[in-house]
N, C-alpha and C positions, 0 to 999 in steps of 0.2 A: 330196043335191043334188036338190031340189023345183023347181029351174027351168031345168034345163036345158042352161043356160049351157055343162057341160064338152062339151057335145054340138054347139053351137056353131063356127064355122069349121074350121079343121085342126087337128082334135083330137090327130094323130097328130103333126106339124108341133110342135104345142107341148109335145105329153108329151114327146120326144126332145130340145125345146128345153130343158126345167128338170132332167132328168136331167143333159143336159152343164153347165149352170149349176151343179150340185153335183160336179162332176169325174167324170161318167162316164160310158164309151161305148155302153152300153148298159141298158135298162129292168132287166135280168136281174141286171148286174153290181149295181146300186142297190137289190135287193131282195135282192138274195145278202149283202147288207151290213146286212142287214135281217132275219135270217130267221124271228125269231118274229112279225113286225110283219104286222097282217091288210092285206088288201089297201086295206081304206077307211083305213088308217094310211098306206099308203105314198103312196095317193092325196094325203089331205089335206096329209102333207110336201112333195109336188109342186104343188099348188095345193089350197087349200082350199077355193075356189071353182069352180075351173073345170077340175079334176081327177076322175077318178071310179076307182072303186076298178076296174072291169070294164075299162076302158081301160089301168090299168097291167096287166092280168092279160094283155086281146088284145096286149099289147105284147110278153109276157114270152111268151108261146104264139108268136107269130111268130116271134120268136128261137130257141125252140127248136126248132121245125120246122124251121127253116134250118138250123142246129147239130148237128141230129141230137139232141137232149136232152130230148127229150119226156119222157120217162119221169123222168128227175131232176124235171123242174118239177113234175110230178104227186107225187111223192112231198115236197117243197117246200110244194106246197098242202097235205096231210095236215098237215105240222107249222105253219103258220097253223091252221090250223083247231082242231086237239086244242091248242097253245096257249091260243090265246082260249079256246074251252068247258073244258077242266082245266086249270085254273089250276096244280092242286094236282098232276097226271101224274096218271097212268092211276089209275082208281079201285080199294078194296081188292077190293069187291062189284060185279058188273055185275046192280043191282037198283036200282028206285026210281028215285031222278032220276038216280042216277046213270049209270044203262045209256039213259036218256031223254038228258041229256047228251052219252055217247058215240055215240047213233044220230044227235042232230044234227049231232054234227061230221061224223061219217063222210057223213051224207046231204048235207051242202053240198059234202065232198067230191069225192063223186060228180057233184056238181052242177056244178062245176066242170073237170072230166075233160072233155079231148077226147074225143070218141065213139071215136078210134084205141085207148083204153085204158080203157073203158069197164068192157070187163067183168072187165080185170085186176085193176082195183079193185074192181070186185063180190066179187071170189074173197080177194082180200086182206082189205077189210071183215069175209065172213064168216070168215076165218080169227083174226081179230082177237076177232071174239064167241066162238068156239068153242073157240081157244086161247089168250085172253087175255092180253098183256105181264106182267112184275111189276108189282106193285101204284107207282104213282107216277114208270112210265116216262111220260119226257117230252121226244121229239127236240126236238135245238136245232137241228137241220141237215137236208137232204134225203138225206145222209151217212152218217145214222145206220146201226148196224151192224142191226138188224132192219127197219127200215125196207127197206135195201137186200137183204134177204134175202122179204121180203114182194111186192115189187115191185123185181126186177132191171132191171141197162141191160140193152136189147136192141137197140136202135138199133145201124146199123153204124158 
């Protein structure tokens, strides 16, 4: 989106308004129904034009902060991320493009971390280079059984 537009009146007003148009109460539940789908994907299913991918993300961050569930969302984002960039799961080799690959997902990753979990994910990421998954792991959920051992709930 080169013009703007999602940016445009009550951004938040209308993200809430096309989620309940597709039956649900919240940005969280719509993307949990979603979970490999990147965020410019959930975007564009909410508005193609006047939806932004960063907007359903602040949406879905709001909610967990209220929620207590930070920590799942962060782990959520991970699996968008290593989705889109490995198609294929986790590669056999972390060499060549393909370790170039897994440092860009992980680095939008991080990019996308609240600064509260910042450096959880720092320690997770390098845990991820240093001990690598099996070759072709590839969460579908923020669920996931290593996932959730990489980066535990802590929230009360």
């Amino acid at each position: 989106m080169t013009d703007g537009r999602s940016w445009q009146g009550n951004w938040v007003a209308r993200l809430y308004e096309r989620v309940r148009e597709r039956g649900y109460d919240s940005v969280t539940a719509f993307a949990e129904d979603r979970p490999t789908a990147s965020l410019v994907a959930l975007a564009e299913e909410l508005g193609p034009d006047d939806v932004a991918g960063v907007q359903v993300f602040k949406g879905m961050v709001a909610e967990a902060e209220r929620n207590k569930r930070l920590t799942r969302l962060v782990r959520g984002q991970l699996v968008r991320e290593l989705y889109g960039r490995l198609p294929g799961g986790w590669p056999v080799a972390l060499e060549g493009e393909a370790r170039t690959e897994v440092a860009i997902a992980l680095g939008q990753w991080f990019a996308y971390t609240p600064e509260t979990h910042q450096e959880r994910v720092d320690r997770a990421s390098d845990e991820l280079f240093d001990d690598p998954p099996p070759a072709g792991w590839r969460p579908l959920g923020p669920d996931d059984e290593l996932l959730r051992t990489l980066l535990p709930d802590e929230e009360a």
